[in-house]
PyMOL CGO cylinders between C-alpha atoms (Angstrom):
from pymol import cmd
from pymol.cgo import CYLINDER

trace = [
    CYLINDER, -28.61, 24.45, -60.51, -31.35, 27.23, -60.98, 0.3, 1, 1, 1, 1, 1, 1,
    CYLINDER, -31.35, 27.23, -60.98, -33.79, 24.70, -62.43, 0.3, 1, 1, 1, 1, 1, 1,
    CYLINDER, -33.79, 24.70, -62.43, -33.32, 22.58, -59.03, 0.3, 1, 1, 1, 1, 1, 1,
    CYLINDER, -33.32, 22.58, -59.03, -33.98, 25.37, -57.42, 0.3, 1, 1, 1, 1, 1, 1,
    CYLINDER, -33.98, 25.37, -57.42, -36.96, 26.14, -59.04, 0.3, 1, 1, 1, 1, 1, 1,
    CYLINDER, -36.96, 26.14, -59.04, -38.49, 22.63, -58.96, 0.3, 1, 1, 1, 1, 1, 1,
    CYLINDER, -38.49, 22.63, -58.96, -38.02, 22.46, -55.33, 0.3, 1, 1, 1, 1, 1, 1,
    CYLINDER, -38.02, 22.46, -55.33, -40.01, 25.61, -54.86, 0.3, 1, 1, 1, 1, 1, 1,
    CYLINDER, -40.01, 25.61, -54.86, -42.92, 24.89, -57.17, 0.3, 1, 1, 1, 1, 1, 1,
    CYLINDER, -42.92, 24.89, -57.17, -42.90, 21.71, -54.93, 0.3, 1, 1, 1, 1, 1, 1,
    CYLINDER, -42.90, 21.71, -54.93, -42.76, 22.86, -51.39, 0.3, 1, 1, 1, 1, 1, 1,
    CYLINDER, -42.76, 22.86, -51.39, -45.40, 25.63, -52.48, 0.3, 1, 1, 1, 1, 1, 1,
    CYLINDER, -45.40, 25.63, -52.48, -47.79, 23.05, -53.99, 0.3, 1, 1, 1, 1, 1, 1,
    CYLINDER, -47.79, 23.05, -53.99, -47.52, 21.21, -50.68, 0.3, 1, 1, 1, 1, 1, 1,
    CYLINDER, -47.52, 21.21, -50.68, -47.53, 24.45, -48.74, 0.3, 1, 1, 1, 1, 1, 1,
    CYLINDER, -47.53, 24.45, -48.74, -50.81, 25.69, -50.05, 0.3, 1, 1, 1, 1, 1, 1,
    CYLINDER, -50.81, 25.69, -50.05, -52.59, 21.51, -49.17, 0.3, 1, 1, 1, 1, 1, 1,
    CYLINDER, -52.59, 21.51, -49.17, -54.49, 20.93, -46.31, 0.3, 1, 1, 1, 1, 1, 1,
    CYLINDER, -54.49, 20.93, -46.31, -52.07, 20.63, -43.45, 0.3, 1, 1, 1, 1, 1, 1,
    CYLINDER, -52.07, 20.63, -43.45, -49.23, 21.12, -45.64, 0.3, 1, 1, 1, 1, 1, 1,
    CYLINDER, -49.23, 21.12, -45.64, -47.58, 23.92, -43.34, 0.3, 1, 1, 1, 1, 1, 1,
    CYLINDER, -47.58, 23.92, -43.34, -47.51, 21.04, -40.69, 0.3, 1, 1, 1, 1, 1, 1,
    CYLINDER, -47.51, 21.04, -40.69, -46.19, 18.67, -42.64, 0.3, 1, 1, 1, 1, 1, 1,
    CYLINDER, -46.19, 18.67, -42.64, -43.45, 21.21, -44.51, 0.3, 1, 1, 1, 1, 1, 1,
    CYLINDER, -43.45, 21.21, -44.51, -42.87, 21.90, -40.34, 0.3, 1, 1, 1, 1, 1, 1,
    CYLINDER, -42.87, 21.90, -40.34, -42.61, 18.57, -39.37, 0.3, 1, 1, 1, 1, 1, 1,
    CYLINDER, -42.61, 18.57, -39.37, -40.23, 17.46, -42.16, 0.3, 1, 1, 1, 1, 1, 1,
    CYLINDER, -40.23, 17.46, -42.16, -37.91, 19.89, -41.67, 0.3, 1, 1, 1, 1, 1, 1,
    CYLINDER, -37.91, 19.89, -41.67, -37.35, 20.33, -37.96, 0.3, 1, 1, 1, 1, 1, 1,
    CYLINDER, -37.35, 20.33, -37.96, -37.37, 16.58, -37.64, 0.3, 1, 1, 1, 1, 1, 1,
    CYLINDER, -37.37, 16.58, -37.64, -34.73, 15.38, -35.19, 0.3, 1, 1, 1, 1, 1, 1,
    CYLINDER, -34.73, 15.38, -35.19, -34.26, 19.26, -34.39, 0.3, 1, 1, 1, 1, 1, 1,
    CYLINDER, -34.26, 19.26, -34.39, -33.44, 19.94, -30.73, 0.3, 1, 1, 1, 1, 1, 1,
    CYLINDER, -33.44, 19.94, -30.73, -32.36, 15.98, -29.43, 0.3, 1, 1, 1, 1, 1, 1,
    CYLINDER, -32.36, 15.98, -29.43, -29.72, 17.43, -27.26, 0.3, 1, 1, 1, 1, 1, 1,
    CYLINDER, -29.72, 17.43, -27.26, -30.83, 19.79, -24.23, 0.3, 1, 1, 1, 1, 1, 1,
    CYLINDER, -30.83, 19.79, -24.23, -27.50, 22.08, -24.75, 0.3, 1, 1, 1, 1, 1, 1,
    CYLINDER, -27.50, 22.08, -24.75, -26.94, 25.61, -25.61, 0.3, 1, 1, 1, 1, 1, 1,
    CYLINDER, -26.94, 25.61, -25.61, -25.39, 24.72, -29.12, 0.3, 1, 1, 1, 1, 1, 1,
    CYLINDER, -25.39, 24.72, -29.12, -28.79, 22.05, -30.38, 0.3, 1, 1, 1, 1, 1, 1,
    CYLINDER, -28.79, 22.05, -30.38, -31.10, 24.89, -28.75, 0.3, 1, 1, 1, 1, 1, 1,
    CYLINDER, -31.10, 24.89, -28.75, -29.24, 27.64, -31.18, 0.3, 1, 1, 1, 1, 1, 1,
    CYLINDER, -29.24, 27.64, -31.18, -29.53, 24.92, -33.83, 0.3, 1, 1, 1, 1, 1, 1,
    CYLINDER, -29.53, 24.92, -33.83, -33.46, 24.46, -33.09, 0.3, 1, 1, 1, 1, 1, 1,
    CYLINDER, -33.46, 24.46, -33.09, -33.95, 28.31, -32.98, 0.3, 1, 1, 1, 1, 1, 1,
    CYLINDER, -33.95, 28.31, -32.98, -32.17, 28.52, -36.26, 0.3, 1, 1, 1, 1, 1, 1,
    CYLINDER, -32.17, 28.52, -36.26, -34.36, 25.91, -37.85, 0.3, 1, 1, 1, 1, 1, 1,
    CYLINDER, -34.36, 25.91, -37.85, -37.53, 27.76, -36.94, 0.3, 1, 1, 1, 1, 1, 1,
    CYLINDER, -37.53, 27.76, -36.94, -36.75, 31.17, -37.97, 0.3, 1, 1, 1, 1, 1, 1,
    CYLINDER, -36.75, 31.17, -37.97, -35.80, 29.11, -41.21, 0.3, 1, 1, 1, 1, 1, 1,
    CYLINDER, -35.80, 29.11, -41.21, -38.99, 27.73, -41.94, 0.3, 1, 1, 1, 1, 1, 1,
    CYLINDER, -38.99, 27.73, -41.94, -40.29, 31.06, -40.61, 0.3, 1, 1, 1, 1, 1, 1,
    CYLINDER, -40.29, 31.06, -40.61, -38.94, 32.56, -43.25, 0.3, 1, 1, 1, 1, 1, 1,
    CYLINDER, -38.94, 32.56, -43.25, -40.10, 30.03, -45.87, 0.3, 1, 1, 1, 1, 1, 1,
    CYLINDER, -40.10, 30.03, -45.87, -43.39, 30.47, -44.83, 0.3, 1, 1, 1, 1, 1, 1,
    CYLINDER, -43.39, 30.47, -44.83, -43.25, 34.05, -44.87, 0.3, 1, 1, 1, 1, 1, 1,
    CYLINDER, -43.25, 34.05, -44.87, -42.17, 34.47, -48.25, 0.3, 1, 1, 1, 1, 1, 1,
    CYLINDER, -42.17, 34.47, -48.25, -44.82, 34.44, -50.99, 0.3, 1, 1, 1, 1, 1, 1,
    CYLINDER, -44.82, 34.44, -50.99, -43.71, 32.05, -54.13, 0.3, 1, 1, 1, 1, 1, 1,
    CYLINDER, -43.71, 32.05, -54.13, -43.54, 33.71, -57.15, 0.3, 1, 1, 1, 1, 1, 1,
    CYLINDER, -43.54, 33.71, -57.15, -45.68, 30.85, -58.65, 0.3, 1, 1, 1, 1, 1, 1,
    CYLINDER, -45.68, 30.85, -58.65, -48.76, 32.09, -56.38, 0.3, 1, 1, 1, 1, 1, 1,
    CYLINDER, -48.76, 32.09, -56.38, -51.40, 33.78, -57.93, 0.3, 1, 1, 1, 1, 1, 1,
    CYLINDER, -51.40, 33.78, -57.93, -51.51, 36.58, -55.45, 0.3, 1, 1, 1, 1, 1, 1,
    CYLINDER, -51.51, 36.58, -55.45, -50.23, 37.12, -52.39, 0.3, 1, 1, 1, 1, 1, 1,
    CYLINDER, -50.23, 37.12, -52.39, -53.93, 37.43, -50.88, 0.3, 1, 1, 1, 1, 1, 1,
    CYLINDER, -53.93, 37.43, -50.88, -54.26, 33.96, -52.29, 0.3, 1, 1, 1, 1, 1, 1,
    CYLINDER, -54.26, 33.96, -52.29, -51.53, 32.51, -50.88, 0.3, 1, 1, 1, 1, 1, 1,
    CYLINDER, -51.53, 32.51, -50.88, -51.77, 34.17, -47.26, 0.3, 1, 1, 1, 1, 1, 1,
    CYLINDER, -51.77, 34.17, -47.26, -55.51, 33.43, -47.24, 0.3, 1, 1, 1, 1, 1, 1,
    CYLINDER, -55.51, 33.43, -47.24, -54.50, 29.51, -47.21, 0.3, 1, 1, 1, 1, 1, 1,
    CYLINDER, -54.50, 29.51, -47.21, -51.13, 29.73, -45.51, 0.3, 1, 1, 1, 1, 1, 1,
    CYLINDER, -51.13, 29.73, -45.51, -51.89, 31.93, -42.80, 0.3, 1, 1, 1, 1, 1, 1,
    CYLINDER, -51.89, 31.93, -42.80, -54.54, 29.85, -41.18, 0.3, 1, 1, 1, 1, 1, 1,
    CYLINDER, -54.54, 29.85, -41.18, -52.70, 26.54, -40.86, 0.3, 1, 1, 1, 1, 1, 1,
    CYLINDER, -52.70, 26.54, -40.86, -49.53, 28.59, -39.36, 0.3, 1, 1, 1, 1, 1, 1,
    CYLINDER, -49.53, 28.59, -39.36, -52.21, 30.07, -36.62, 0.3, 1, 1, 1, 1, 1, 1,
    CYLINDER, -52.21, 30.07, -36.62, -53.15, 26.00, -36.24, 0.3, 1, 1, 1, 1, 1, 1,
    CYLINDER, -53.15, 26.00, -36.24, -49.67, 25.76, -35.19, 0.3, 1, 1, 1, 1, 1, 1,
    CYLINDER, -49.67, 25.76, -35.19, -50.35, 27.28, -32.02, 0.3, 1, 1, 1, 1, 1, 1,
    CYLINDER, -50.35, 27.28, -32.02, -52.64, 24.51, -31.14, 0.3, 1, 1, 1, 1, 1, 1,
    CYLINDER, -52.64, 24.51, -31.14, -50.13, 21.37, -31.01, 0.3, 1, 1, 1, 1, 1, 1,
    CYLINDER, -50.13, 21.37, -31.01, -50.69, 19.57, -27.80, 0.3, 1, 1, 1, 1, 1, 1,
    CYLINDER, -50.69, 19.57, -27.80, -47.44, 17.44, -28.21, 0.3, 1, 1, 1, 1, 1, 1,
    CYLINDER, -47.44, 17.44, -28.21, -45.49, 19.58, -25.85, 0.3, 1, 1, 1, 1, 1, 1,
    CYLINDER, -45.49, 19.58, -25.85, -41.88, 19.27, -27.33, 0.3, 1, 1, 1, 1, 1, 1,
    CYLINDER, -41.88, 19.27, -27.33, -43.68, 19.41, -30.90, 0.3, 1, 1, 1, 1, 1, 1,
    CYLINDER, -43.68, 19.41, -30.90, -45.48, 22.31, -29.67, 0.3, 1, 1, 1, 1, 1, 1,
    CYLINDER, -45.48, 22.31, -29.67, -42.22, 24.61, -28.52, 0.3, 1, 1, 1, 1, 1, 1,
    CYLINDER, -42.22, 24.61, -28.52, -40.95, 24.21, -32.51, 0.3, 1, 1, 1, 1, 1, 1,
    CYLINDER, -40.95, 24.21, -32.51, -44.37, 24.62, -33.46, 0.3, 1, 1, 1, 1, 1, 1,
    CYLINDER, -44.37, 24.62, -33.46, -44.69, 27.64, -31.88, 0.3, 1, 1, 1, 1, 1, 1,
    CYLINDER, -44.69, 27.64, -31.88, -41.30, 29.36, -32.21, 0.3, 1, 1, 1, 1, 1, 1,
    CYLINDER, -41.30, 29.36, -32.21, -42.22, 28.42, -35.90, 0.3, 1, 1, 1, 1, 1, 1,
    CYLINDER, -42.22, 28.42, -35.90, -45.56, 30.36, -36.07, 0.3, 1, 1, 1, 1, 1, 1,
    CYLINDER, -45.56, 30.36, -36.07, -44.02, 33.20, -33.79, 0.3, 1, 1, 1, 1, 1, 1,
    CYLINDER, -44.02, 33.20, -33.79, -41.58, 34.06, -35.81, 0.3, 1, 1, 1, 1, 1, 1,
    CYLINDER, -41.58, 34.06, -35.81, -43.90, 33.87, -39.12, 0.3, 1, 1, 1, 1, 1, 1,
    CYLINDER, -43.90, 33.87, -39.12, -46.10, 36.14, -37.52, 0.3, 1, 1, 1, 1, 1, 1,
    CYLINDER, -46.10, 36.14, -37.52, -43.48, 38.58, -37.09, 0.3, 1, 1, 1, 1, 1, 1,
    CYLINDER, -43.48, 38.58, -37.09, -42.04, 38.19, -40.58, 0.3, 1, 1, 1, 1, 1, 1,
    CYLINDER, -42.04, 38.19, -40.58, -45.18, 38.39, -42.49, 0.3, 1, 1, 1, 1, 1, 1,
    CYLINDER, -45.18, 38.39, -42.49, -46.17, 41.44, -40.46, 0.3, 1, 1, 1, 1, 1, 1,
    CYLINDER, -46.17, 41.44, -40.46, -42.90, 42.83, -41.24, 0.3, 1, 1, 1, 1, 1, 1,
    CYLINDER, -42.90, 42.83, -41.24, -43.22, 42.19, -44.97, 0.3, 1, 1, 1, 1, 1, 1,
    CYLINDER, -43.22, 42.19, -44.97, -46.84, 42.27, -45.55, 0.3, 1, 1, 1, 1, 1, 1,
    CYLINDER, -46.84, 42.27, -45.55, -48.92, 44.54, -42.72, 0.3, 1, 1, 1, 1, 1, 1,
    CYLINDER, -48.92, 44.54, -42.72, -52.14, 44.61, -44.49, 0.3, 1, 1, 1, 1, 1, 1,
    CYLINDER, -52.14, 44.61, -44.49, -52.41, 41.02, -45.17, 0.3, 1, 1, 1, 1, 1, 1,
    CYLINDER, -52.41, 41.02, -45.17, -50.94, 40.09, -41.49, 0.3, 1, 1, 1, 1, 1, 1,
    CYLINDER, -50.94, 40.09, -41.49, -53.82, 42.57, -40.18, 0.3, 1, 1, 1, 1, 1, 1,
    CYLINDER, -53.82, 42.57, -40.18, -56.41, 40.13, -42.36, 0.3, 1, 1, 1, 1, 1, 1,
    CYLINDER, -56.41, 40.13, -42.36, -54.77, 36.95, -42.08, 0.3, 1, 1, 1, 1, 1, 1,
    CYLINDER, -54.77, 36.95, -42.08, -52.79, 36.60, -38.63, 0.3, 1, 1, 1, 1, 1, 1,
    CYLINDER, -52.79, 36.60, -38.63, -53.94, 39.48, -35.87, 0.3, 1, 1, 1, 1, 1, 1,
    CYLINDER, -53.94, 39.48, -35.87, -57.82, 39.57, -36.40, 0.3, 1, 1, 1, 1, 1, 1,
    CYLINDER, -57.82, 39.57, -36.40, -58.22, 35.90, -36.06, 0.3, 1, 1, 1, 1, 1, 1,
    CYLINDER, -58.22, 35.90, -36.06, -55.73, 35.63, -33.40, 0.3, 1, 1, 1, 1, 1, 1,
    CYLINDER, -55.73, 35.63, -33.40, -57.09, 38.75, -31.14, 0.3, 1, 1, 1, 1, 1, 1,
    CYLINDER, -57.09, 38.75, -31.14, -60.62, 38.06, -32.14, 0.3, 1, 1, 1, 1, 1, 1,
    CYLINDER, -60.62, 38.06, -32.14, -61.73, 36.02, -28.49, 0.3, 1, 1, 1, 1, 1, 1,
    CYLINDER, -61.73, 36.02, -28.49, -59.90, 38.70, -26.67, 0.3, 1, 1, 1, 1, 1, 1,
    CYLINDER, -59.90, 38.70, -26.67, -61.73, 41.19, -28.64, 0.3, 1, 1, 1, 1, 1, 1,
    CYLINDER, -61.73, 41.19, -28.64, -65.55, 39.47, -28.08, 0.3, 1, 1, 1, 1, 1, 1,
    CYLINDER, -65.55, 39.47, -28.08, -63.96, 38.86, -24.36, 0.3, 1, 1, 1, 1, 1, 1,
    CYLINDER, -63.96, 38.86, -24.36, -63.73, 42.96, -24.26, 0.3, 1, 1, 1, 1, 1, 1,
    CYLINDER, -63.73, 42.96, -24.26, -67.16, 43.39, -25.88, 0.3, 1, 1, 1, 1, 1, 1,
    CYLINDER, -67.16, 43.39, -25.88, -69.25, 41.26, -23.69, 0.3, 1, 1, 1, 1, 1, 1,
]
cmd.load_cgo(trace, "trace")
């Protein structure tokens, strides 16, 4: 029903836009995601991620902006990259791949602000020093 619906998402955006609460959205739903080593659980796994990808992407329509909601999301997905757990990390990082990709699909600007600079910014003092 389309007030389900609707509950769930003012939920999983509340806990979205919480410290750590990409992780933990992350964590919850690729839990038990890629158990099996063959072809069929890794297409699962991939699936999963560009799923959450996707989620993460998106901006609710109960944000206030979308600056707003990048400018708390976007951080924690670049934290992502930094999972030492190395079969957490793989997930992790197709997961923050792929939402990198989608919101610079759907959103340049804010990708530009939110996603690239930080990301490129060592290579970039790297190249001025």
């Amino acid at each position: 029903p389309a007030w389900l619906r609707r509950l769930c998402g003012r939920l999983l955006s509340e806990r979205l836009l919480r410290p750590s609460g990409v992780q933990a959205v992350v964590r919850g739903v690729l839990e038990g995601a890629g158990g099996d080593a063959g072809a069929e659980a890794a297409a699962v796994d991939w699936r999963k991620c560009d799923a959450v990808a996707k989620i993460l992407a998106s901006c609710p329509q109960q944000s206030l902006s979308p600056q707003d909601y990048y400018g708390l999301v976007c951080p924690q997905i670049l934290d992502l990259l930094h999972i030492q757990d190395k079969a957490t990390a793989r997930q992790f990082q197709r997961v923050a791949t792929s939402t990198v990709l989608a919101v610079a699909r759907e959103q340049p600007q804010l990708a530009q602000q939110h996603l690239l600079q930080p990301l490129l910014a060592p290579l970039r003092r790297c190249a001025e020093a």
